[in-house]
C-alpha positions in Angstrom: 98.1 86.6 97.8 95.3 88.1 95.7 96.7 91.3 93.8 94.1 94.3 93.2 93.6 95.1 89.5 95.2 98.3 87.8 94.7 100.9 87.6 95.6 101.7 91.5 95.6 105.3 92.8 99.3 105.8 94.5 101.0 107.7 96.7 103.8 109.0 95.7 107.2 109.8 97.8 106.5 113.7 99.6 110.7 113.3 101.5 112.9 115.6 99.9 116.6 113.5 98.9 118.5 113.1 102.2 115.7 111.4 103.9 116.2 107.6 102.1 118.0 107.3 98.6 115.8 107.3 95.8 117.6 104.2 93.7 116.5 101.3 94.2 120.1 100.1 93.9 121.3 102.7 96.5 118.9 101.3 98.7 119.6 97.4 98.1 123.5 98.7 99.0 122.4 100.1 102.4 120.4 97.5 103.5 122.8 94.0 102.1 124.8 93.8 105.5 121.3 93.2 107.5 120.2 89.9 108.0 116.9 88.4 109.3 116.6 87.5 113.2 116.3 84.4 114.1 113.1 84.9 116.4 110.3 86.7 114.5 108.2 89.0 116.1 104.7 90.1 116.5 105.0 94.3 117.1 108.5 96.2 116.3 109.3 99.7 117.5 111.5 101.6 114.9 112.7 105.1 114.6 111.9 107.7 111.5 115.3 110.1 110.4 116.6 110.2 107.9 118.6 106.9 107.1 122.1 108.2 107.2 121.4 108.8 111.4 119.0 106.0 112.2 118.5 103.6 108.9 120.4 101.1 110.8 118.5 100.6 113.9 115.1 101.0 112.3 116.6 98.1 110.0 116.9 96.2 113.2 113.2 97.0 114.4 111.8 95.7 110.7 114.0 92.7 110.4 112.9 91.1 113.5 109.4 91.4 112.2 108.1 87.8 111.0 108.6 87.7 107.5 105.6 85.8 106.6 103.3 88.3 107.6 100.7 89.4 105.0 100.4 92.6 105.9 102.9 95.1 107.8 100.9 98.2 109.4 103.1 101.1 109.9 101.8 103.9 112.2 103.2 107.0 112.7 103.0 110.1 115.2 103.4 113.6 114.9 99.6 114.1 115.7 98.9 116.1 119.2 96.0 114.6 121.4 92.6 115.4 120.2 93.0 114.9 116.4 91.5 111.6 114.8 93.6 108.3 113.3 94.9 109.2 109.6 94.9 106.5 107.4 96.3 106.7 103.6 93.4 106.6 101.2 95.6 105.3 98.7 95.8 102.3 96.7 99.3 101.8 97.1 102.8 103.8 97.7 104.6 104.0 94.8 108.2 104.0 96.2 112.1 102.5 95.1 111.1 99.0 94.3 107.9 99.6 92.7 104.3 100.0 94.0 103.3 98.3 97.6 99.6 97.8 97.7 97.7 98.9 100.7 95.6 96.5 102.1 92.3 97.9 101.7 90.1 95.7 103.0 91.7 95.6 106.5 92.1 99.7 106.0 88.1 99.4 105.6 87.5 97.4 108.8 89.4 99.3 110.6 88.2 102.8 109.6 84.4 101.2 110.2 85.1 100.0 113.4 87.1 102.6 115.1 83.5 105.1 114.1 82.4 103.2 116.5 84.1 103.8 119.4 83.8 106.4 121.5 87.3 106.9 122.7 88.2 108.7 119.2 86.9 111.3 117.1 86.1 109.6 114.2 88.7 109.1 111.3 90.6 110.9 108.5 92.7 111.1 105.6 96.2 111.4 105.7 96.8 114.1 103.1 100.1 115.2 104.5 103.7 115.3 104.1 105.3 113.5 107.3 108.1 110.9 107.4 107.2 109.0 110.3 105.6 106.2 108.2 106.8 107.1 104.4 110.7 106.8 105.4 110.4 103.4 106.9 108.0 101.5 103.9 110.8 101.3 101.7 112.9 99.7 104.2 109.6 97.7 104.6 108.8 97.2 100.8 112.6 95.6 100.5 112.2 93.0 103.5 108.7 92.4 102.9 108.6 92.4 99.2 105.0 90.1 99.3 102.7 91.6 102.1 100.5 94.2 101.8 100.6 97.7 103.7 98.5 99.9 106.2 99.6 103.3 106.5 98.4 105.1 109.7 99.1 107.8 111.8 97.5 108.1 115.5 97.5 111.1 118.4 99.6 111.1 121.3 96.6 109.5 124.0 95.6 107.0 125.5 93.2 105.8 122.9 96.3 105.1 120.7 96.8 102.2 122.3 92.8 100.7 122.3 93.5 101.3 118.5 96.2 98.5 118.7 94.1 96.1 120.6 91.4 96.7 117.9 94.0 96.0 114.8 94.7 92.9 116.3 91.1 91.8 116.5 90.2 93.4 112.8 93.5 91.2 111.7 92.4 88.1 113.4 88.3 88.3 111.8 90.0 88.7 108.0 92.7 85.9 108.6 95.4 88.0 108.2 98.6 87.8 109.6 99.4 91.4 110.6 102.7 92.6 112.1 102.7 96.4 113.4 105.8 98.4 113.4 105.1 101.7 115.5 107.9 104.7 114.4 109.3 107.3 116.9 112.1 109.2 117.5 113.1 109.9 121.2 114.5 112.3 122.7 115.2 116.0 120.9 117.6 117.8 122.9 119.5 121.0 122.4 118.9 124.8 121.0 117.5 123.5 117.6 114.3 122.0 119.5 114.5 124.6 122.7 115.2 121.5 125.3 118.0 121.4 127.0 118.2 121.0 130.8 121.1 119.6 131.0 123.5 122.3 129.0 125.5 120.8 126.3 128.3 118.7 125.6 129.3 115.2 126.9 127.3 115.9 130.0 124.2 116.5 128.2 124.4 113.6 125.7 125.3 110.8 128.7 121.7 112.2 130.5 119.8 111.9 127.0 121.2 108.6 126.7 121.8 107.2 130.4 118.5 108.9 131.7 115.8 110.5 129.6 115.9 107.7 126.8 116.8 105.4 129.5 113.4 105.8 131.5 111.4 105.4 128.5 112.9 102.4 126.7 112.4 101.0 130.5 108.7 101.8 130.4 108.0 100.2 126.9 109.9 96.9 128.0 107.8 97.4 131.4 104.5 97.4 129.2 102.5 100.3 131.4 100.8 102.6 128.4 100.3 105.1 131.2 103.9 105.5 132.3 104.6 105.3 128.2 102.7 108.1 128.0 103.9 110.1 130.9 107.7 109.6 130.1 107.1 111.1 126.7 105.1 114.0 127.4 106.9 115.0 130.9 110.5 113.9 130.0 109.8 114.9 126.2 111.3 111.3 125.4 109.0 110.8 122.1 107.7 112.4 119.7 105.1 109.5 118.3 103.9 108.3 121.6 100.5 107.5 119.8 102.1 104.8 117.1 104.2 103.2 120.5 101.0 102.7 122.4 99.1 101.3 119.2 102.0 98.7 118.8 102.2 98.2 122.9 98.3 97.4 122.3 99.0 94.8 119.1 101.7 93.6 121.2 99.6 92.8 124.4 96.3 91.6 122.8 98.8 88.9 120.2 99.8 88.2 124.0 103.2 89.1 123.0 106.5 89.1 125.9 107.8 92.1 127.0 109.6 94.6 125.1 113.4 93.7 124.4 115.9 96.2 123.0 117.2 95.5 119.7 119.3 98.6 118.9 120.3 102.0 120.4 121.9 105.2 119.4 121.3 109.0 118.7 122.5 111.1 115.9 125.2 111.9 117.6 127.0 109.2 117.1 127.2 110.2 113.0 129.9 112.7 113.7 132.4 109.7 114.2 134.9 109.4 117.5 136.2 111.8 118.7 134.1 114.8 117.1 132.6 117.4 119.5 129.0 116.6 120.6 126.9 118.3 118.2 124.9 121.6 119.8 121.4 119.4 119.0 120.9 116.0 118.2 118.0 113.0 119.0 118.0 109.5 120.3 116.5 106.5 118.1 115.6 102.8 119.8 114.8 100.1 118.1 112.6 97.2 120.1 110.6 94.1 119.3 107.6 92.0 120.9 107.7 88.0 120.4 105.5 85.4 121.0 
């Protein structure tokens, strides 16, 4: 693949320590006992905590992306409806294993022909700290040490998901063989996030797990954007609908299956067996779309 020449404008890691490890050793550690799948898919859903709660199932989200893509687009959430796409104007991120280029020329199509379109408000940079895409690139950078990157974040709408139908067709007129991994977290339940109808204790983590994150995992594998985007803003089952209905729109227009799970679990399930259920805690999915 053709490089860029230096020097590159980078972005640089904005996650305190706690998020990922900052060694590139530490990291090469956590990540030895994953293996690649042996199906490769097109569009991967991944969660974004901090690794020591959900490092391992995001690992399962990126691993079963096809590892001869030649560029990975991350997109992450955390932007309410009405706000524009953020894109990283960077040249690169400069993270663990050294500096993963963005793929400009795809970030260039894509900003061009989303002013375009009339079912966004235009585009912007993404000047802020957020760890829905920065703590899953250097799980990214390690399994896909080759490809380029495409940072982006996207609102929680409908027009999210357009946005993945038109990566797909901005990937196919540059040759490029894109993969997208969307990152959310699902549900947040307890005091610390002021949600929780289901009191506490066992009780409430069996509903969080059994029901809320249930009927939502169930609507991605179903493939219906609209009930995606109903179960996360009535049930409050996801915080970065927008980057799951961008990678629901990759998925469909790469004529991708449905959704399968990969990997589930909720940060609960740090504090060991037999611990108390923790007073707030989230769920995390990983799932994957093949071809």
């Amino acid at each position: 693949m053709i490089r860029y020449a230096s020097p590159m404008t980078l972005r640089k890691r904005a996650l305190p320590q706690g998020w990922y490890p900052q060694d590139a050793e530490q990291i090469r550690g956590f990540l030895a006992p994953f293996s690649r799948q042996t199906r490769t898919a097109r569009a991967a859903v991944a969660p974004h905590a901090g690794w020591a709660y959900s490092g391992a199932i995001a690992g399962a989200g990126v691993t079963a992306l096809d590892p001869q893509a030649d560029t990975v687009v991350v997109i992450g959430g955390h932007l309410p409806a009405g706000l524009p796409p953020l894109f990283a104007e960077e040249d690169g991120f400069a993270g663990p294993f050294g500096n993963m280029e963005m793929d400009r020329e795809l970030r260039s199509l894509v900003r061009k022909e989303l002013q375009g379109k009339p079912f966004l408000r235009g585009t912007a940079s993404d000047r802020y700290q957020d760890n829905t895409v920065e703590v899953l690139v250097p799980l990214v950078h390690y399994f896909f040490p080759q490809s380029w990157l495409l940072w982006l974040r996207l609102p929680a709408e409908m027009a999210s998901f357009d946005v993945g139908n038109l990566l797909f067709h901005a990937g196919r007129s540059l040759n490029r063989n894109l993969v997208v991994l969307g990152s959310t977290d699902l549900t947040h339940y307890g005091e610390h996030y002021d949600f929780s109808p289901m009191g506490t204790g066992k009780k409430a983590l069996d509903w969080v797990r059994e029901v809320n994150d249930r009927r939502f995992i169930e609507a991605l594998m179903e493939g219906n954007p609209a009930r995606i985007l109903e179960r996360a803003l009535e049930d409050r089952a996801a915080c970065s609908v927008g980057a799951v209905l961008a990678t629901l729109g990759f998925a469909q227009a790469a004529a991708a299956g449905p959704g399968e799970l990969l990997a589930y679990g909720t940060s609960a399930d740090a504090q060991g067996p037999g611990q108390d259920v923790p007073a707030s805690f989230v769920g995390y999915a990983a799932l994957g779309w093949y071809t």
